[in-house]
N, CA and C atoms of all chains as a GROMACS GRO file, in nm:
protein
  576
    1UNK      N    1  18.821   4.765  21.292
    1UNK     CA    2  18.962   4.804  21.274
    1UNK      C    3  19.046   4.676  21.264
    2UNK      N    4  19.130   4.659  21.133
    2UNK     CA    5  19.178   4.561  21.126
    2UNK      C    6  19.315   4.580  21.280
    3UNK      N    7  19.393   4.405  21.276
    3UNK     CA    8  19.439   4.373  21.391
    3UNK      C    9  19.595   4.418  21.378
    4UNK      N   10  19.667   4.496  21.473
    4UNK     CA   11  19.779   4.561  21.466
    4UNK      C   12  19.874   4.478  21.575
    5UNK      N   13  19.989   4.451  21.475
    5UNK     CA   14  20.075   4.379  21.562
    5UNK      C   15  20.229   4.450  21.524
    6UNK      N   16  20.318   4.510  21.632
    6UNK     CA   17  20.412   4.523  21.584
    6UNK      C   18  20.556   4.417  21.645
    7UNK      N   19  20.606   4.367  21.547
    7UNK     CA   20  20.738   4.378  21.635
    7UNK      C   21  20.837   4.443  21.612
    8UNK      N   22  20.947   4.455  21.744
    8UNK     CA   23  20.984   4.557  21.744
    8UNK      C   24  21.133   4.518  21.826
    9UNK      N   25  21.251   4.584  21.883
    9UNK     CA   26  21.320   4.590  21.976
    9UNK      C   27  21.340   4.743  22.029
   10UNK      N   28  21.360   4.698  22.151
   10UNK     CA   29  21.363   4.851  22.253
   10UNK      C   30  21.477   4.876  22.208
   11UNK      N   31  21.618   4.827  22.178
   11UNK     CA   32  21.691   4.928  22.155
   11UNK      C   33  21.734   4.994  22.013
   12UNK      N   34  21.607   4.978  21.933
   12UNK     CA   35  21.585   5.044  21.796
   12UNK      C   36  21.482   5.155  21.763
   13UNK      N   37  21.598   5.265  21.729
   13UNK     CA   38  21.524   5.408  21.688
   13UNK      C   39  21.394   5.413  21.621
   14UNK      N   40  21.450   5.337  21.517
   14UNK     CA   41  21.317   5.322  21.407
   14UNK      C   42  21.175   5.262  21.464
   15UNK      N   43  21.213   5.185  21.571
   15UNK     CA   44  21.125   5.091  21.603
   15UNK      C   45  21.032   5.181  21.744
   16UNK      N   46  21.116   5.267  21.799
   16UNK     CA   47  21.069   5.360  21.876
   16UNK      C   48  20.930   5.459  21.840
   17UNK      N   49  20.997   5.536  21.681
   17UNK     CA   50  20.937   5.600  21.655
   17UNK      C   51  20.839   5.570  21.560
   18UNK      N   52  20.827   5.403  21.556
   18UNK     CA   53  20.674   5.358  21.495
   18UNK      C   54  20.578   5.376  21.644
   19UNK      N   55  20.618   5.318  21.728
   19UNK     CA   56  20.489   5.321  21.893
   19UNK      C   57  20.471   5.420  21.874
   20UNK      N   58  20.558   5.554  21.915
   20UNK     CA   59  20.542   5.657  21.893
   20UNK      C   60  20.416   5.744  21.784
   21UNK      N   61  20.420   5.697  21.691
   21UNK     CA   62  20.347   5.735  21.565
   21UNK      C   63  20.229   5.646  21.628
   22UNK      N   64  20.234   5.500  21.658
   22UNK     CA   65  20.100   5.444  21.684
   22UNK      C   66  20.050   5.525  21.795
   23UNK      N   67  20.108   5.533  21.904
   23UNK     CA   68  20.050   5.609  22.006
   23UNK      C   69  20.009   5.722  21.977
   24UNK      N   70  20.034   5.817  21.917
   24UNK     CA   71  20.003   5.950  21.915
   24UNK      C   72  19.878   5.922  21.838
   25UNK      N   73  19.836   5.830  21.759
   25UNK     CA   74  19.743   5.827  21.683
   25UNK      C   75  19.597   5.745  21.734
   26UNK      N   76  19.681   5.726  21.893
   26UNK     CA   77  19.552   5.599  21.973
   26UNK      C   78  19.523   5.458  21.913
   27UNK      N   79  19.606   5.454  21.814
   27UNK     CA   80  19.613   5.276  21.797
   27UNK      C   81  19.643   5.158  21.911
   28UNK      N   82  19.539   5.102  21.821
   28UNK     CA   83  19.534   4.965  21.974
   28UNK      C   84  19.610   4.861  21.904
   29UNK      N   85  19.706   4.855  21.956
   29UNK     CA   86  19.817   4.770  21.879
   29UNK      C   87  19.868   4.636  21.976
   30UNK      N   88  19.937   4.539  21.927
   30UNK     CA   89  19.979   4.463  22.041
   30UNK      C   90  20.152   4.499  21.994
   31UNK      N   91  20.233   4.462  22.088
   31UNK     CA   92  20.387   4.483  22.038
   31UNK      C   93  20.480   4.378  22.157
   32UNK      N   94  20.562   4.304  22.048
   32UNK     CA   95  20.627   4.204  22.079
   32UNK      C   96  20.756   4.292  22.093
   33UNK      N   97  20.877   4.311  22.195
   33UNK     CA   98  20.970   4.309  22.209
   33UNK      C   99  21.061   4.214  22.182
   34UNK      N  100  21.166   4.130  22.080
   34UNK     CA  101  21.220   4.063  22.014
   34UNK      C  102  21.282   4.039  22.137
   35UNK      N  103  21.392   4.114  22.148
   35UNK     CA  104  21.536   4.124  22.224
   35UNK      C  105  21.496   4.158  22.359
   36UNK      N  106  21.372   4.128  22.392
   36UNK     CA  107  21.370   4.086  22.557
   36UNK      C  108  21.299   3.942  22.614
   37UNK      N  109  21.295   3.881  22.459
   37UNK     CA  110  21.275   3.690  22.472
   37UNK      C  111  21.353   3.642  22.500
   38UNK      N  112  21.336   3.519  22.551
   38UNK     CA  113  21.486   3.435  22.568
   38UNK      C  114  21.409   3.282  22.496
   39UNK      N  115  21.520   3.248  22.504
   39UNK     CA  116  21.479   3.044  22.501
   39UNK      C  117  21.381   3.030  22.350
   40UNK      N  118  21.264   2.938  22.417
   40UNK     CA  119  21.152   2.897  22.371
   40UNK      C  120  21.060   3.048  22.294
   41UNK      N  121  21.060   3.046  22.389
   41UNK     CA  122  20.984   3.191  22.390
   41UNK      C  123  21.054   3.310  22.197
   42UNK      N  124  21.223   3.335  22.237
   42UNK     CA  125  21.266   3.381  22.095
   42UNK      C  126  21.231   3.316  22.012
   43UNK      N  127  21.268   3.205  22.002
   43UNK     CA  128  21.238   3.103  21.866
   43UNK      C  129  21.084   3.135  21.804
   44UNK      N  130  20.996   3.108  21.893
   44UNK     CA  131  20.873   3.118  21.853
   44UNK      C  132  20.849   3.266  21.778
   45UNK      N  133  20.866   3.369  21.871
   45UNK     CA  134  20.901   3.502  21.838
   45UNK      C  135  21.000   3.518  21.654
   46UNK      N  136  21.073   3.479  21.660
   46UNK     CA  137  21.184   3.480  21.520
   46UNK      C  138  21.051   3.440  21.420
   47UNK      N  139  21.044   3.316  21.479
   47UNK     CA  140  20.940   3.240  21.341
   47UNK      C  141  20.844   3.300  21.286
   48UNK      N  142  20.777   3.405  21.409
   48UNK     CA  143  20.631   3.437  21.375
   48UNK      C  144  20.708   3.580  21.286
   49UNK      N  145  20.806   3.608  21.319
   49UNK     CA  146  20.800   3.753  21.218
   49UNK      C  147  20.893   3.691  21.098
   50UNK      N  148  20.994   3.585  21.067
   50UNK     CA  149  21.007   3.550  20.974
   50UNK      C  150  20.895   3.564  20.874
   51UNK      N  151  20.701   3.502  20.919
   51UNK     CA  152  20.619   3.434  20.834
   51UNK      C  153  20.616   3.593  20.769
   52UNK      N  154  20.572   3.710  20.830
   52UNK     CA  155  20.546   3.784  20.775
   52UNK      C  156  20.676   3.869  20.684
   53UNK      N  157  20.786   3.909  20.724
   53UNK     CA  158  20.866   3.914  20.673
   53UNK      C  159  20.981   3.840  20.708
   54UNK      N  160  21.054   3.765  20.575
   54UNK     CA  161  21.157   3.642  20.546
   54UNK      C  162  21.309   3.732  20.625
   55UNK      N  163  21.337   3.852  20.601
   55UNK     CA  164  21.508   3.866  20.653
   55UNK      C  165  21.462   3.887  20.782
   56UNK      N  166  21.348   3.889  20.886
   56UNK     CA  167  21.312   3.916  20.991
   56UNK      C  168  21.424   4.039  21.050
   57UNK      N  169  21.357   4.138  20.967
   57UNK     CA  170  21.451   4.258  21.051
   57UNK      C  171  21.318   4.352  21.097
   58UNK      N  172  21.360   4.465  21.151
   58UNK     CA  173  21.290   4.520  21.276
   58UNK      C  174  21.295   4.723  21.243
   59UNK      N  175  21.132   4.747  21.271
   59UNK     CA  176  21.035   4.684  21.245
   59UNK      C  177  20.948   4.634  21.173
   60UNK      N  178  20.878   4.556  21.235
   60UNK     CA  179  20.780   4.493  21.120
   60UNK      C  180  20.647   4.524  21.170
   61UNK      N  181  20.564   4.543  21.111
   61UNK     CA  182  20.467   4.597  21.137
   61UNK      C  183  20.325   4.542  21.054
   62UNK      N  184  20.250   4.458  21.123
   62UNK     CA  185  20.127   4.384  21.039
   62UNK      C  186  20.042   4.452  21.094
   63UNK      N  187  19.952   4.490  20.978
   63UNK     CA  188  19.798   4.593  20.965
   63UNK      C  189  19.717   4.487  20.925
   64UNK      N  190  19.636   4.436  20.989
   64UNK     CA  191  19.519   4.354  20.928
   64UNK      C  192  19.594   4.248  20.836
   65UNK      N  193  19.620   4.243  20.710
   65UNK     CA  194  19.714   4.148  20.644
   65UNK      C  195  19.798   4.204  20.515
   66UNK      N  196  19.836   4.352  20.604
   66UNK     CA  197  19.923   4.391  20.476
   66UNK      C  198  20.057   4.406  20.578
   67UNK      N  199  20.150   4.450  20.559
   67UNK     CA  200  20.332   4.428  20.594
   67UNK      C  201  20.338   4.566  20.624
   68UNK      N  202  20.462   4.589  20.690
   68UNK     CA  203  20.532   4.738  20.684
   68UNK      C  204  20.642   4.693  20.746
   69UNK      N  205  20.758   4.687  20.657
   69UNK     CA  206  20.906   4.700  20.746
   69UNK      C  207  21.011   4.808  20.729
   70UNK      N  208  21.025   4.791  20.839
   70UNK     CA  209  21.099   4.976  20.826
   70UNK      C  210  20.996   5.076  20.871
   71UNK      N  211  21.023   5.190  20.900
   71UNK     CA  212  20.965   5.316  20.964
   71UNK      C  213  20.900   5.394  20.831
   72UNK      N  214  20.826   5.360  20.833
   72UNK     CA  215  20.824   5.437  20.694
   72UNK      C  216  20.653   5.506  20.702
   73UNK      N  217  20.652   5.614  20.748
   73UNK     CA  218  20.546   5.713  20.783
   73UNK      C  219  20.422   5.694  20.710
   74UNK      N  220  20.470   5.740  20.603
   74UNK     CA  221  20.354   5.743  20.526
   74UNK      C  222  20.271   5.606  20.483
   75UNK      N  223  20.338   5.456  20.427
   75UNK     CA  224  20.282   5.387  20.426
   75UNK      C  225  20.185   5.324  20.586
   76UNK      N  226  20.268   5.383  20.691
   76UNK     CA  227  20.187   5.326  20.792
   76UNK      C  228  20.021   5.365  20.790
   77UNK      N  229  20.112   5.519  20.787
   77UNK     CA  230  19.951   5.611  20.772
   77UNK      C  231  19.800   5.566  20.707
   78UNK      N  232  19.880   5.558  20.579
   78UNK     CA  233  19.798   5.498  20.493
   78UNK      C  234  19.720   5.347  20.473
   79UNK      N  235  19.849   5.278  20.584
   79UNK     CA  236  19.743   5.166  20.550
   79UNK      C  237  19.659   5.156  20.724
   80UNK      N  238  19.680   5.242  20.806
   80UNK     CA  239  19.566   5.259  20.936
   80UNK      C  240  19.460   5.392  20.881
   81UNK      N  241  19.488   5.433  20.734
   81UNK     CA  242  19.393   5.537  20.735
   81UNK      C  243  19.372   5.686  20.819
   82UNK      N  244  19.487   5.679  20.804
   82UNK     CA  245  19.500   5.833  20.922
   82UNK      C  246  19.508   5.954  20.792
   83UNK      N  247  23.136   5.533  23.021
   83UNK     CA  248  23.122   5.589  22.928
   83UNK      C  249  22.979   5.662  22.895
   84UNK      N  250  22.957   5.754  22.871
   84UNK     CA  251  22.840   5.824  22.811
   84UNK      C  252  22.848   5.849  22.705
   85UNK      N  253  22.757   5.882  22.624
   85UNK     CA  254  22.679   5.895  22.511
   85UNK      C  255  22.732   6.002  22.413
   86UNK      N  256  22.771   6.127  22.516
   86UNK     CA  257  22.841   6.170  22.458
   86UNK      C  258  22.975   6.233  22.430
   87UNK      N  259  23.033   6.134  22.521
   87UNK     CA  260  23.184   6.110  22.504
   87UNK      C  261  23.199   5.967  22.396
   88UNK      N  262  23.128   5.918  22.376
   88UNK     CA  263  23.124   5.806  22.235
   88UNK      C  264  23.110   5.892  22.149
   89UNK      N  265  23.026   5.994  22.132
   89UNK     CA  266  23.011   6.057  21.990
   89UNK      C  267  23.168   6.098  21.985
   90UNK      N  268  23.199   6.176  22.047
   90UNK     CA  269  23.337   6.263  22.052
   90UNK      C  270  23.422   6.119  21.990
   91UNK      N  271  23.462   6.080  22.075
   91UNK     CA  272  23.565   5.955  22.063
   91UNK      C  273  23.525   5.858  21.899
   92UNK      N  274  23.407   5.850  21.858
   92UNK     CA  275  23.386   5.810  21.748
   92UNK      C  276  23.386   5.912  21.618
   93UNK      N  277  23.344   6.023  21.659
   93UNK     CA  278  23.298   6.127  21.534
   93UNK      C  279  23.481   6.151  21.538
   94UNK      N  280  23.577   6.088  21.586
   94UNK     CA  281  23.694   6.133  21.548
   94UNK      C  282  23.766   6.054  21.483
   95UNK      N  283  23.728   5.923  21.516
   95UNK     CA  284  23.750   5.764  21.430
   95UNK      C  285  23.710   5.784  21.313
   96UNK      N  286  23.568   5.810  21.326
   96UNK     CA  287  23.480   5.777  21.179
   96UNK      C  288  23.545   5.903  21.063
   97UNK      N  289  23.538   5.998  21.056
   97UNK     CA  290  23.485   6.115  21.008
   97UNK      C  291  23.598   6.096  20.896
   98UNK      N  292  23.737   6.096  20.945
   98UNK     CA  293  23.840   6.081  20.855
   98UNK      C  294  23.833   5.939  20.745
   99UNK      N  295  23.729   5.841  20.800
   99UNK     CA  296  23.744   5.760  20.712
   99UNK      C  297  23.583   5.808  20.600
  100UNK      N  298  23.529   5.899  20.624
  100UNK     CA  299  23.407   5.953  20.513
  100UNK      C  300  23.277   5.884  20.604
  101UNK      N  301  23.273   5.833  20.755
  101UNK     CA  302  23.172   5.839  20.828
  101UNK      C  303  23.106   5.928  20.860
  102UNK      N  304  23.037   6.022  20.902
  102UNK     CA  305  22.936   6.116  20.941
  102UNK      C  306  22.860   6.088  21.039
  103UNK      N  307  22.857   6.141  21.131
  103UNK     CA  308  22.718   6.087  21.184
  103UNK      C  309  22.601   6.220  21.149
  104UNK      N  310  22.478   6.092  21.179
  104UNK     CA  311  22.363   6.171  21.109
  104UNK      C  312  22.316   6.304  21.178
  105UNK      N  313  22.301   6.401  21.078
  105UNK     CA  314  22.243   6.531  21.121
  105UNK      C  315  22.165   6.515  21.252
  106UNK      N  316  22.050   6.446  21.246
  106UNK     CA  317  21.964   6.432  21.355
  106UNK      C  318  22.026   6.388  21.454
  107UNK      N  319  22.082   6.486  21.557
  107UNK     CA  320  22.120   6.466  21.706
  107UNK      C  321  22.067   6.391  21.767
  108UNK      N  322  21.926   6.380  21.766
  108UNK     CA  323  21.872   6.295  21.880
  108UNK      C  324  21.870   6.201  21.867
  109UNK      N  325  21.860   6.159  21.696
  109UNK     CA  326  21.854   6.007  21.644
  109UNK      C  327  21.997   5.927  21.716
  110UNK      N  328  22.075   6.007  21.676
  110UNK     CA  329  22.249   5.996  21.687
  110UNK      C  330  22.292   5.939  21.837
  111UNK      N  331  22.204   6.040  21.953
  111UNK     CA  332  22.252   6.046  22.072
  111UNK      C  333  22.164   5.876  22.138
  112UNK      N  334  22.025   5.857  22.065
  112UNK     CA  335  21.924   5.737  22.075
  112UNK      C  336  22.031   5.606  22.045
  113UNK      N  337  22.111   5.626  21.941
  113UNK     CA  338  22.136   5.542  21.876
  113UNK      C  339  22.270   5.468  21.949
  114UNK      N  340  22.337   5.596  21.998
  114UNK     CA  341  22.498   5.601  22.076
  114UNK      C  342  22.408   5.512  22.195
  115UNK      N  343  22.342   5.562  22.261
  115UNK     CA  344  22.307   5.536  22.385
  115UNK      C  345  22.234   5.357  22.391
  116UNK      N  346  22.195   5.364  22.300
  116UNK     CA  347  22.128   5.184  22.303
  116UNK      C  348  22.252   5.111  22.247
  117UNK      N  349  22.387   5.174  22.148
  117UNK     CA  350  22.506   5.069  22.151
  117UNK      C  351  22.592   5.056  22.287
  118UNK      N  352  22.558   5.162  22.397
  118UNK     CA  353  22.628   5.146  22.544
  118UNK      C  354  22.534   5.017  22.601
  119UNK      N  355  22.391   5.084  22.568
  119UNK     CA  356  22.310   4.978  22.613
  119UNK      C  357  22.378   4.761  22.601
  120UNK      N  358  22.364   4.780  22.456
  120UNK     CA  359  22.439   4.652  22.383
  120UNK      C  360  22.539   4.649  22.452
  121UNK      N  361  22.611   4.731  22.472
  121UNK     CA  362  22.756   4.670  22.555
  121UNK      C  363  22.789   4.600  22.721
  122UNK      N  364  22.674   4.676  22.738
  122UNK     CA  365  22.628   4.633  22.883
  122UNK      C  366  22.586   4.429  22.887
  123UNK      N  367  22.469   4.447  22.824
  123UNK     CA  368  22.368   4.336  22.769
  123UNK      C  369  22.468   4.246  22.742
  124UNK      N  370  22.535   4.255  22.652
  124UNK     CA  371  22.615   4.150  22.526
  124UNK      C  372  22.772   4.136  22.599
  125UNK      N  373  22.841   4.244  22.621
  125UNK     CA  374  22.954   4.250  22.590
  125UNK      C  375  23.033   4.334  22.469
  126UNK      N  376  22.952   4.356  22.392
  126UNK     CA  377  22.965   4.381  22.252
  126UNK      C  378  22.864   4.511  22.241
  127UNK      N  379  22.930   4.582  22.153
  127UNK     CA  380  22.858   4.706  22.066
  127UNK      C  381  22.725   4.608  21.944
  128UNK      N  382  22.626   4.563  21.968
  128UNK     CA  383  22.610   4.493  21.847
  128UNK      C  384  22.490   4.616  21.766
  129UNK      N  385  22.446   4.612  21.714
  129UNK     CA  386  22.372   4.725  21.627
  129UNK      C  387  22.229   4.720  21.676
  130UNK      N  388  22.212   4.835  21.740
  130UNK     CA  389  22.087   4.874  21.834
  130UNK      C  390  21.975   4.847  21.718
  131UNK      N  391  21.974   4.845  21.585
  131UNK     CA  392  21.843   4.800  21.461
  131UNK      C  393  21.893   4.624  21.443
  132UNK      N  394  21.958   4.575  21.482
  132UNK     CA  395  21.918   4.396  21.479
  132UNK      C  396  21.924   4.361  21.572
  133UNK      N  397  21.875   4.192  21.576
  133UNK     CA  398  21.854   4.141  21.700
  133UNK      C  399  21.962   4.059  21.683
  134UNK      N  400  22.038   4.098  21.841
  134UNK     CA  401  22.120   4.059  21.883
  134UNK      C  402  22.156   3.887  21.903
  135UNK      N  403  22.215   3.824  21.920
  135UNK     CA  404  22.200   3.621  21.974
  135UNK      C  405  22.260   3.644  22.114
  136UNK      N  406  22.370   3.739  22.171
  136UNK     CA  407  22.446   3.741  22.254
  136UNK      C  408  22.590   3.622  22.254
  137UNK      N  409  22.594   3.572  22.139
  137UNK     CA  410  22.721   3.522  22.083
  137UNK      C  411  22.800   3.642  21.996
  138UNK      N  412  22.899   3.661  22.071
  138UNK     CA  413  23.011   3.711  22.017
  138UNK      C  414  23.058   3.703  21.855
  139UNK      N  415  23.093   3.558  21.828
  139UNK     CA  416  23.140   3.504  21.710
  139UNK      C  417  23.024   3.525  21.600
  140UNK      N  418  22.912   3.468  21.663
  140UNK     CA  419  22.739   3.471  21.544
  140UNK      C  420  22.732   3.662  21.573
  141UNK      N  421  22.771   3.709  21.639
  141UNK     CA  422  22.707   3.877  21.604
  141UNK      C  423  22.841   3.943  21.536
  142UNK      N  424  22.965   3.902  21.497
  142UNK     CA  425  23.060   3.928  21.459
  142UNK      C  426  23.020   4.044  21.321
  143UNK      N  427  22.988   4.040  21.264
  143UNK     CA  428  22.958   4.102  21.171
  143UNK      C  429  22.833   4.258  21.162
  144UNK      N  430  22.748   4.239  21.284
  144UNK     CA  431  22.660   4.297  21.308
  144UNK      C  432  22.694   4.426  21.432
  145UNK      N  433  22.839   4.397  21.501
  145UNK     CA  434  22.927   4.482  21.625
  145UNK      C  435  22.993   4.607  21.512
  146UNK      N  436  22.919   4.708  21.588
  146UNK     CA  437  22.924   4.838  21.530
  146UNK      C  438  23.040   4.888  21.545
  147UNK      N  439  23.112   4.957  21.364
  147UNK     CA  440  23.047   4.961  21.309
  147UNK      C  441  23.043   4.827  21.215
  148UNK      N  442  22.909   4.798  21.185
  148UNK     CA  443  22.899   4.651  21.106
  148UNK      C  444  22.958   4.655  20.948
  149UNK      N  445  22.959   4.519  20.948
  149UNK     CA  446  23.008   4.516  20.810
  149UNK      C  447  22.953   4.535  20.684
  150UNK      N  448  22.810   4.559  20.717
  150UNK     CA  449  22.771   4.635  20.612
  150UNK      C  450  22.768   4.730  20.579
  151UNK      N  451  22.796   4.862  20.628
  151UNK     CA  452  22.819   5.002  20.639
  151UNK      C  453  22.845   5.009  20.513
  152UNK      N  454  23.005   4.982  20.452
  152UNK     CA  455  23.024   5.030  20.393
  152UNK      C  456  22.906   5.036  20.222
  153UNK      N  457  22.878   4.923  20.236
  153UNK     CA  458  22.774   4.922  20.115
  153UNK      C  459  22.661   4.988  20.105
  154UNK      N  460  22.639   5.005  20.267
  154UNK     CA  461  22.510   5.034  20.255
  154UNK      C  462  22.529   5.230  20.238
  155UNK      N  463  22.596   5.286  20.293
  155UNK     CA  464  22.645   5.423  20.260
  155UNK      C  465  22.664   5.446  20.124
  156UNK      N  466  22.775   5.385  20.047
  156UNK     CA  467  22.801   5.350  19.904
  156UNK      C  468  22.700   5.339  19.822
  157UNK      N  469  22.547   5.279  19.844
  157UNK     CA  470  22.453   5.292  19.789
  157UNK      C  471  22.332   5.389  19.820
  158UNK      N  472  22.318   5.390  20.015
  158UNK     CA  473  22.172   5.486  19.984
  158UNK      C  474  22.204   5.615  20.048
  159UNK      N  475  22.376   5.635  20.115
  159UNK     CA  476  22.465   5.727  20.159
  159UNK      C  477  22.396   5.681  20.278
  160UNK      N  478  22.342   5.609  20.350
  160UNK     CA  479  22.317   5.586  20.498
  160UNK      C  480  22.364   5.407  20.535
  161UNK      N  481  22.348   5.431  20.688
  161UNK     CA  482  22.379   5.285  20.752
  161UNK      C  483  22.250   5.250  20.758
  162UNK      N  484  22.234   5.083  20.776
  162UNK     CA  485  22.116   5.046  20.837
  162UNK      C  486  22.021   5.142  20.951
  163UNK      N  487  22.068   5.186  21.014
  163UNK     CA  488  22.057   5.204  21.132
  163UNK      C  489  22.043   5.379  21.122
  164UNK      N  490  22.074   5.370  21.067
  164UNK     CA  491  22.154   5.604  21.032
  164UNK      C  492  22.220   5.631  21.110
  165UNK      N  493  22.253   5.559  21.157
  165UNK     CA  494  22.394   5.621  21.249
  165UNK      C  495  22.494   5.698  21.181
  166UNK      N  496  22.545   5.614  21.090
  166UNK     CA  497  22.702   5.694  21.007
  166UNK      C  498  22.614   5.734  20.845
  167UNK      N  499  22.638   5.834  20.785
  167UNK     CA  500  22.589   5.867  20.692
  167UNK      C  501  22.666   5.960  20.600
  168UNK      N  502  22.698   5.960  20.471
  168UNK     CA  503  22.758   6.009  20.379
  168UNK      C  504  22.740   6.159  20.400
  169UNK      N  505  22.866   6.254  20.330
  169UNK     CA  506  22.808   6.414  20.357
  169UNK      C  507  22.732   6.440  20.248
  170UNK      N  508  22.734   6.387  20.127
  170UNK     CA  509  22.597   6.452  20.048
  170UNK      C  510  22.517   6.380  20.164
  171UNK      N  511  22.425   6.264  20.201
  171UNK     CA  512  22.352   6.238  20.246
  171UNK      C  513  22.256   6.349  20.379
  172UNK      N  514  22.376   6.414  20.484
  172UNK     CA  515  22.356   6.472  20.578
  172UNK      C  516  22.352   6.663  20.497
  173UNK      N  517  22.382   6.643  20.376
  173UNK     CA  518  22.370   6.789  20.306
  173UNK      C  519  22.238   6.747  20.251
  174UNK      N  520  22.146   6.680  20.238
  174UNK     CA  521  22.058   6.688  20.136
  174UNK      C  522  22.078   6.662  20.004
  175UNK      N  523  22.173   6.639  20.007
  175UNK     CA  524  22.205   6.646  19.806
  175UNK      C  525  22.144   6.464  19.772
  176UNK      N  526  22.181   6.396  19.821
  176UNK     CA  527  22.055   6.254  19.800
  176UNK      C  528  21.961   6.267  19.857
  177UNK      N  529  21.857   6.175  19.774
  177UNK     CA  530  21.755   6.126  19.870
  177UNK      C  531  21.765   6.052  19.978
  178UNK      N  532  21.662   6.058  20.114
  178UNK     CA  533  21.694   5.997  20.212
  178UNK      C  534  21.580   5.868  20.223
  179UNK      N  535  21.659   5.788  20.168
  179UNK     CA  536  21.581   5.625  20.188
  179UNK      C  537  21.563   5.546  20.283
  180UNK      N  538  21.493   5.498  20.296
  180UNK     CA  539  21.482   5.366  20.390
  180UNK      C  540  21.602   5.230  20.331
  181UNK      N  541  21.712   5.201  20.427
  181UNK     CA  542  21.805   5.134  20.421
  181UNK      C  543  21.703   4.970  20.428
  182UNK      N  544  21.742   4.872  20.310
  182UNK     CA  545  21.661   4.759  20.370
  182UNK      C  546  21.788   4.644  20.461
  183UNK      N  547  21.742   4.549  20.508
  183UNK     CA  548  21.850   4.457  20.574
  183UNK      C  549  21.946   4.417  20.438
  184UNK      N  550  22.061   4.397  20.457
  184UNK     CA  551  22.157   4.379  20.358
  184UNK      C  552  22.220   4.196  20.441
  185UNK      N  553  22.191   4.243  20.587
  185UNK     CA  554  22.233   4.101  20.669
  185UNK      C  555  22.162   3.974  20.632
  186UNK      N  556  22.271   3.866  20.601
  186UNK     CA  557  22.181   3.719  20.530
  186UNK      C  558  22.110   3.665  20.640
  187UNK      N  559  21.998   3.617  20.659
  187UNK     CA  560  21.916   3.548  20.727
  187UNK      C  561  21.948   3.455  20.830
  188UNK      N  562  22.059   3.373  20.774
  188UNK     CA  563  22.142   3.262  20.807
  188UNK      C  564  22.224   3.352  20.930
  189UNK      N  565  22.290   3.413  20.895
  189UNK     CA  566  22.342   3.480  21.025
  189UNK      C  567  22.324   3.521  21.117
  190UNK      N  568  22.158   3.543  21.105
  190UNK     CA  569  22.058   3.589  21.249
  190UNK      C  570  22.016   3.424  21.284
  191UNK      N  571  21.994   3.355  21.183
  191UNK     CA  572  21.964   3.206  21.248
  191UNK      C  573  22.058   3.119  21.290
  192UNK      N  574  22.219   3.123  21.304
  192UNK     CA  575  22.305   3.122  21.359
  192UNK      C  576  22.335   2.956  21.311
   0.00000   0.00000   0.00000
């Protein structure tokens, strides 16, 4: 199973109801909370979701080495194969 | 303040100017409730879908409702966020898109 990383912020809907969708589906995901970094720690955080997506908005969602930003159901689906 | 005494107090601001809020209650009430959240956090209403800096002046544009609204309604009848949404939009009569960031880069990198 390719490697699942989301980031994300807790106080975003959209970003809720991607875990949500991962969870219900038993994905083993890792998930970065943006907006509960501080310092050193954000910066690094900003950069790493800049690489994958440039306006670093939320969420972003890396499947093995394809993208997903925004909530968007069906491409998730499709690219975890559900 | 609660969640939904903001709707009240806003759905009476917005509505006359062609704001809406979105059909989906729960989205609505999620959405009210993480800009109390922001206000707590920040000081500021800043938009529960970006990340915040906790500068006032650098989130100026992003303190709900943001300044992109209006374009972004104007084009996909929704906010970033779906909070405020056009009445064709909340009638069905458009399609319902995924809003992309309209915010310049530079402004989250401060």
């Amino acid at each position: 199973m390719a490697r699942v990383k989301l980031y994300a912020l807790t106080t975003c809907s959209h970003c809720k109801r991607t875990k949500k969708l991962l969870d219900e589906h038993g994905v083993d995901y890792d998930c970065l909370d943006v907006d509960l970094t501080q310092g050193e720690a954000r910066e690094q955080a900003i950069a790493e979701v800049k690489r994958y997506n440039p306006s670093c908005s939320f969420p972003t969602l890396v499947i093995g080495d394809k993208v997903i930003v925004g909530y968007r159901e069906n491409e998730i689906k499709e690219a975890l194969g559900l | 303040m609660t969640p939904e005494k903001l709707y009240q107090a806003l759905k009476k601001s917005q509505e006359p100017k062609g704001y809406f809020f979105n059909r989906d209650r729960e989205l609505v009430m999620d959405l009210l409730q993480a800009l109390l959240t922001n206000k707590q956090r920040y000081g500021y209403m800043a938009c529960p879908c970006r990340l915040a800096s906790g500068d006032r002046k650098q989130d100026a544009d992003i303190i709900c409702p943001c300044v992109y609204r209006e374009a972004d309604v104007a084009e996909y009848g929704s906010c970033y966020c779906g909070l405020y949404v056009s009445r064709e939009w909340n009638q069905g009569e458009i399609p319902h898109q995924y809003v992309p960031e309209r915010r310049p880069l530079e402004r989250l990198l401060g």
